[in-house]
C-alpha positions in Angstrom: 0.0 0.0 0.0 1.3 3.6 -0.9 1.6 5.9 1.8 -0.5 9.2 2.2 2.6 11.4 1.0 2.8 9.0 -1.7 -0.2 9.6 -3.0 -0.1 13.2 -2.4 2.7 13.3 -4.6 1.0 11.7 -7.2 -1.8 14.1 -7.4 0.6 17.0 -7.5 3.1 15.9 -10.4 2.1 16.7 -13.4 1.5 13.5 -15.2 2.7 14.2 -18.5 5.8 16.6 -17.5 6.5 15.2 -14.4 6.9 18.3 -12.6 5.0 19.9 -9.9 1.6 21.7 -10.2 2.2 25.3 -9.3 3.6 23.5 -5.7 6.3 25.9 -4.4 6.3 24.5 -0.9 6.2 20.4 -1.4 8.7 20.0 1.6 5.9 21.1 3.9 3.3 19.6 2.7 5.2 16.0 1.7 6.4 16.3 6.4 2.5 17.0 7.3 1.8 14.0 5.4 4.3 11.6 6.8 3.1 13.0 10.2 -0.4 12.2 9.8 0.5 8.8 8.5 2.8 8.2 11.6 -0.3 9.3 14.1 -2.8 7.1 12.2 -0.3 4.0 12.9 0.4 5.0 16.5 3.9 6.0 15.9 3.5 9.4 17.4 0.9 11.6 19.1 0.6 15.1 19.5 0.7 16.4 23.1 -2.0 18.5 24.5 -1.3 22.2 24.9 0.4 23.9 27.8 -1.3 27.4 27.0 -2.7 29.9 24.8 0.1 31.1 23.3 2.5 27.5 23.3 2.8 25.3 20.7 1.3 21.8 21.2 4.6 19.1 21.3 4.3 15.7 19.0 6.1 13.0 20.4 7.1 9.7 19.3 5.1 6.6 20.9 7.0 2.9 21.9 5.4 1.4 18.5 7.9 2.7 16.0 6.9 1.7 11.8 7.9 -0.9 10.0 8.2 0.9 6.2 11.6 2.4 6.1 9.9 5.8 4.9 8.0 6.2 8.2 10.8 5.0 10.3 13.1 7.6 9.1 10.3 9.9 10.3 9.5 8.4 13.3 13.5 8.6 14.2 13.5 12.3 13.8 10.0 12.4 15.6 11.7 10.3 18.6 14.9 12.6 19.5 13.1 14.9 21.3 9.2 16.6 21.6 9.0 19.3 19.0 6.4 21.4 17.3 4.2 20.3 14.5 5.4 23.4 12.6 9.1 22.7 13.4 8.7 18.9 12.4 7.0 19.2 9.3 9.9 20.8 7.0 12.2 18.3 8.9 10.1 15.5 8.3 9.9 16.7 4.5 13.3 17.5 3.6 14.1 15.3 0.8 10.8 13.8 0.9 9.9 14.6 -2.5 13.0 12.7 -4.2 12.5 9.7 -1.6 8.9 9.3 -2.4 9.1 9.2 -5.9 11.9 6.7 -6.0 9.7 4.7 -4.5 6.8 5.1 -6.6 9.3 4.5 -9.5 9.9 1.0 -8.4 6.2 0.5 -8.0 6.2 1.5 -11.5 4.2 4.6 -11.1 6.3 7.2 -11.7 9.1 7.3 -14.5 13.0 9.1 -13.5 13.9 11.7 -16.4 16.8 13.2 -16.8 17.4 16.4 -18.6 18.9 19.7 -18.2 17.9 23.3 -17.7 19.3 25.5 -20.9 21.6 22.7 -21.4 23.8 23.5 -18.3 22.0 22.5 -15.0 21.0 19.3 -14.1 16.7 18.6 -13.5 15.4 15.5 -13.0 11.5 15.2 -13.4 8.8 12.2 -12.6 6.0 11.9 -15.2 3.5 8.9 -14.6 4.2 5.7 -16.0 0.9 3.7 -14.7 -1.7 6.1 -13.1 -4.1 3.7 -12.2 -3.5 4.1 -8.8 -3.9 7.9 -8.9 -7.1 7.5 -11.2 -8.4 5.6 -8.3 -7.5 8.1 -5.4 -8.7 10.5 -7.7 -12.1 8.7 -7.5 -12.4 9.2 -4.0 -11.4 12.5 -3.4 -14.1 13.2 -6.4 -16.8 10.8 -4.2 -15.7 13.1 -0.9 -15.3 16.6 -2.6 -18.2 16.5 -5.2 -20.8 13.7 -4.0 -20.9 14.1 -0.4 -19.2 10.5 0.5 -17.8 10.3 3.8 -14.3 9.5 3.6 -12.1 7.2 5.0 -9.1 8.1 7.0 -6.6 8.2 4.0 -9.1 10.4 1.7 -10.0 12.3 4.6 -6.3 13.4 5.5 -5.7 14.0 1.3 -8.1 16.4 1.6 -7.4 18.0 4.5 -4.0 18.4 3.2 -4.7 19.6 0.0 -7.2 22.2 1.6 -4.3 23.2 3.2 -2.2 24.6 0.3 -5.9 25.4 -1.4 -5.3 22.9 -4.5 -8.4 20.4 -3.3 -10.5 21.8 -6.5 -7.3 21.4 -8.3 -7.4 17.4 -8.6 -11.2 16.5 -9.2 -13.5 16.7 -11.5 -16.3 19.2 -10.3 -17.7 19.8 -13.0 -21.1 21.9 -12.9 -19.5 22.1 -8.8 -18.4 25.8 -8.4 -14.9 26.0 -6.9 -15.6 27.7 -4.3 -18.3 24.9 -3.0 -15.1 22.3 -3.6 -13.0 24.1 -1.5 -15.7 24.9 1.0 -16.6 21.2 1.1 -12.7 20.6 1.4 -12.7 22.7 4.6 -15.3 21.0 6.1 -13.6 17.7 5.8 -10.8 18.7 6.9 -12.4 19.9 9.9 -15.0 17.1 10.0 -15.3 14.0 13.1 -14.2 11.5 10.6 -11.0 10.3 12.3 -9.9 8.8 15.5 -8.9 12.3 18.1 -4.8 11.4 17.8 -5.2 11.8 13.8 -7.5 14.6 13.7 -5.0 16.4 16.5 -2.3 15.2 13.9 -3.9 16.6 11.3 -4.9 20.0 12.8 -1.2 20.5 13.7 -0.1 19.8 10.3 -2.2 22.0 8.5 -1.5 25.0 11.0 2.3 24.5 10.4 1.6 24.1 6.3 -0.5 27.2 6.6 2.0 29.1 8.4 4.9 28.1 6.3 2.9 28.8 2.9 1.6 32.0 4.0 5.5 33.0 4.8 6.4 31.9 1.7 3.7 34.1 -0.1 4.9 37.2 1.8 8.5 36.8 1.0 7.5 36.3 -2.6 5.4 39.8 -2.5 7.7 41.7 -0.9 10.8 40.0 -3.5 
């Protein structure tokens, strides 16, 4: 089975060119998705909060992951409590290029080579099989546009991709206004649809993404 990030991945390469959909942040993201996988399998929980105006702490459990992905996480999770918002660009950092070796050797994602105005080295991951992402597609179109409750994977997809506001980006809502998608996207992402130690995951993760994209856009504007 791929992992959340895995899939997130997926949905935010482009298929044809392999690179990423208007995604300036994808270390962020890619760590809040390894963090809410590593909640939802009881490798770490996030600590209740000490005050107002203090950051809640995610710790690593005694039930450390299996998949070597998760257990790299879980490693840096388990040196000592941090924030969500700290943790997530750790967690990501070289996430992108991990994950989609991986979903190479699943044979989802092709490696190309080329280079940038024939001097700097780019390497892109267009999709070789997107079967997989057809289907994950399918349920994020079932929650976003039909009203389907979602599991816990399609759940946390679209509580992440509400996050960096790309949820209406990746169905098809067709005769669905997107502002109702990302309305609907909200919702979920907010929703009662998890067990409490992955919707405290989650809310942590989005807070951090949030903070760290809306960063990003300032720098940007003021660049």
């Amino acid at each position: 089975m791929t992992l959340i990030a895995e899939d997130l991945l997926l949905l935010l390469l482009d298929d044809e060119s392999g690179a990423l959909n208007g995604t300036s942040y994808p270390q962020t993201v890619l760590g809040g998705a390894l963090l809410i996988e590593l909640a939802a399998t009881g490798a770490a929980e996030v600590e209740e909060k000490q005050g107002r105006w203090r950051s809640a702490k995610v710790r690593a459990t005694d039930a450390p992951p299996e998949d070597p992905v998760l257990r790299a996480a879980y490693d840096v999770v388990a040196e000592k409590p941090r924030s969500a918002q700290d943790l997530v660009d750790r967690l990501g950092k070289g996430a992108r290029d991990t994950l989609a070796e991986r979903l190479v050797e699943r044979g989802l994602l092709e490696r190309r080579e080329s280079k940038m105005l024939g001097l700097f080295p780019r390497t892109r991951w267009p999709a070789s099989d997107t079967r997989h992402e057809e289907e994950v597609r399918r349920r994020l179109t079932a929650t976003l546009v039909q009203g389907v409750e979602p599991d816990q994977r399609t759940g946390a997809l679209v509580a992440l991709l509400s996050a960096i506001d790309k949820a209406h980006k990746v169905v098809d809502h067709r005769g669905l206004p997107a502002k109702e998608v990302r309305k609907r996207a909200k919702a979920v992402a907010e929703g009662a649809w998890a067990a409490k130690a992955v919707r405290d995951a989650i809310s942590a993760s989005t807070a951090a993404i949030a903070v760290a994209t809306t960063a990003a856009t300032s720098a940007a504007f003021i660049s």
